[in-house]
Structure formats: C-alpha cells, structure tokens
N, C-alpha and C positions, 0 to 999 in steps of 0.2 A: 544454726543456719546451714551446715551441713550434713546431721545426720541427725536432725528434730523430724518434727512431724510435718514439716513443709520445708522440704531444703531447696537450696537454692540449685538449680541445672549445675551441675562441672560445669565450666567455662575457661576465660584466661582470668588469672590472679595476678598481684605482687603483692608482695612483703616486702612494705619499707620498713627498713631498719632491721633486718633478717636477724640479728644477733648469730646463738647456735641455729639456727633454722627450723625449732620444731615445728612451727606451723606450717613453713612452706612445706615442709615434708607431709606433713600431716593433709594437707591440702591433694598434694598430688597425690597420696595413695587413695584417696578416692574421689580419684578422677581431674582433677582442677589441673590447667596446663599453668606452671608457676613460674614467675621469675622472681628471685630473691634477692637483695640489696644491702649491701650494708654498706659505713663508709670505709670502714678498720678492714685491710687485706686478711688481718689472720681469722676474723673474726667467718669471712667467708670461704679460705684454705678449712677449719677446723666444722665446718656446717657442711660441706661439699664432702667431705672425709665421711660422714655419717651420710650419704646417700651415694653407695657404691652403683645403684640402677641407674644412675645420673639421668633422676627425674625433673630434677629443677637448674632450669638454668640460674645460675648464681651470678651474680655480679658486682665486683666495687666501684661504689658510684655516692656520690656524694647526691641524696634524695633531695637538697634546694634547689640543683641544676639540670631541668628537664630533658638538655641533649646528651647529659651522660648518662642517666639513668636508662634512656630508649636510644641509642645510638644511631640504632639503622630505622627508627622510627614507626617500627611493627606493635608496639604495645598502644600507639596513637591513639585516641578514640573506639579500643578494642576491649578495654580490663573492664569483667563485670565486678570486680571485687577486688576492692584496694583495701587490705589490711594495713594497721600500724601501730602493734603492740606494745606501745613505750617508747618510740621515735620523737615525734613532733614535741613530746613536753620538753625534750630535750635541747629542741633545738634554739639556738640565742633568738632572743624576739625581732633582732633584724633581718633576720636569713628565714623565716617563717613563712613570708610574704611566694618566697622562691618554691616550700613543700605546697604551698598552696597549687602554683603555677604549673608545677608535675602533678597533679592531683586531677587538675582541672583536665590537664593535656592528656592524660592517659583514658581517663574514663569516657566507657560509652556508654550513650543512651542508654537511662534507669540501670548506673551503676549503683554498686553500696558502697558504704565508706566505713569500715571499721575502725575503730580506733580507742585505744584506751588510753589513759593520760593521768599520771599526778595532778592532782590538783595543785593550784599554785601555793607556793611556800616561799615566805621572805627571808629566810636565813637555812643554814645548815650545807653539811655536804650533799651534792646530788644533783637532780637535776632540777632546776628551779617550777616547773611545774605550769598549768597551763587550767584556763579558768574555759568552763562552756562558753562562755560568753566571746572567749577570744577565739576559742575556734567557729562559733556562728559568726563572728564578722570576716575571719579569713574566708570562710568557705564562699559568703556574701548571698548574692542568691540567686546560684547551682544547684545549692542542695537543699536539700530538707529533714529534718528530725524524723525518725523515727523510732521505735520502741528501741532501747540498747540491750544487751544481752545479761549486763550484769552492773555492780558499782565501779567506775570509773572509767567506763566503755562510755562510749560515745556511738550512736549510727546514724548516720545520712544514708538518704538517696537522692541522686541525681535528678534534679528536673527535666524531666524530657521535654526534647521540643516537640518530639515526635514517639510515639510506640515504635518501636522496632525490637519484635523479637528475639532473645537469646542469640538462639540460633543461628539466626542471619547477621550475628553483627560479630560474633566471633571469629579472626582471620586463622587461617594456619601457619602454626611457626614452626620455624623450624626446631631442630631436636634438640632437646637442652642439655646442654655444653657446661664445661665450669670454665666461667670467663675472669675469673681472676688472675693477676698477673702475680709473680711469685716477688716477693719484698725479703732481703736479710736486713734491712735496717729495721727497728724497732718506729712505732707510727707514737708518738706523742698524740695522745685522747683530750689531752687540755691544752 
C-alpha cells in the first residue's frame, strides 16, 4: 500500500496502538504526516527515542476515547489511513464500541482501515482475539471490505458519501511534537 505497484498518495496517518512505532516511522519516512498512539507512556517515551527527526507526533491516549486521541480535533475527518497492528483484538469487548467511535471520527472520505487482529481465542494468556465478523459489525456500514494485505489483516474503505480527492481533504498540521507526558510511576497493563 505504500511502496507496491499502486500506492497510496502520503497523506495524514495514525497508528493506533503505536507500540515501539515501527510503522509510524516507517510511514513518515515516505512521506505520510503520522500521529502515533499508544495507551502505556513508556511504550511512547521509548518509540519517540527512535525518531530523533521528530517526524511523528506521538501521543498517550487511550484509542476508545475519541477527545483524547485528537485533542485539538485536527485529525477530524482528515486521516486517509488509519492503521492498527494488534490494538483493537486487544481491546475488552465493552470498550470496542469507543475504537470504533475514533475510527469513524477521524477518517475522511474513502479512508482505509488497516488492521490486523488475532483471531479470537477462548483461553490462554494474551489477548483474547477478535473474529471478522466482530469487526464488520463494529465498523457497521462506513466501511467496506476490501482485498487485506496478508493473513490476519483486515482492510476497509470508507464509504463515501461523496468523492473528494486526497488532496483536497488533507489539512495542515502542525509539526510533530512528542506529546507524551513523562510518568516515574510504573503503568499497570492489566
């Protein structure tokens, strides 16, 4: 999707669930204006450390809650490409409804929706996992299936109501900053 035989324009991204950030980084070195997310501070202190050009704005934000995730509300109806490399299986199946709501809120017209996902699994350590079936009803119908990239990816696009160009629906942001707030207490993950 970015360096195939038909890629997609640079545009604006997020990486929910940014982890170390390879993809956001890997995004913004060619070309994509990226904001990155995780929920864990260190997880974004230790992603930010590996992009000394400070090309991605980083941020901690819990991706169920769409005012934290876009604060000042520039990512609104602007992201051609919402990535989410192992996020959403993760998330409890009550709080899901919430990644949907940021999902919906961020993308604009004939966004894509990456996303890869465990299948769901009824025991064991990890993260309990997430069936096509549950993410076609969260998404509802916004989006649409299209070809996935690989086994356990997932792709949508956006139903448009309207065509509107790349180009013209892309805002300018501002310069990416590391917005993480520095934590010495340790973040309990369970």
């Amino acid at each position: 999707m970015v360096e195939g035989p038909a890629p997609l324009p640079p545009a604006q991204a997020v990486d929910l669930g940014c982890g170390t950030g390879i993809q956001a980084r890997y995004l913004a070195e060619h070309g994509w204006s990226v904001t990155a997310l995780d929920y864990t501070p260190e997880a974004i202190t230790a992603a930010s450390r590996r992009d000394p050009g400070s090309r991605v704005v980083w941020r901690v934000a819990d991706v169920t809650e769409p005012d934290a995730v876009d604060p000042q509300g520039q990512l609104a109806g602007a992201t051609s490409l919402l990535l989410d490399n192992g996020c959403l299986h993760g998330i409890p199946a009550e709080r899901r409804q919430g990644w949907a709501t940021t999902v919906n809120t961020l993308a604009a017209p004939e966004a894509i929706l990456l996303l890869r996902a465990a299948p769901r699994r009824r025991r064991g350590i990890g993260p309990r996992g997430i069936d096509e079936g549950d993410v076609t009803a969260l998404l509802a119908d916004r989006w649409r299936p299209v070809t996935a990239p690989g086994p356990n990816w997932f792709s949508y696009a956006l139903v448009p109501p309207t065509a509107v160009p790349i180009a013209d629906r892309v805002r300018d942001l501002p310069d990416p900053v590391t917005e993480a707030p520095y934590r010495s207490d340790p973040v309990d993950p369970g």
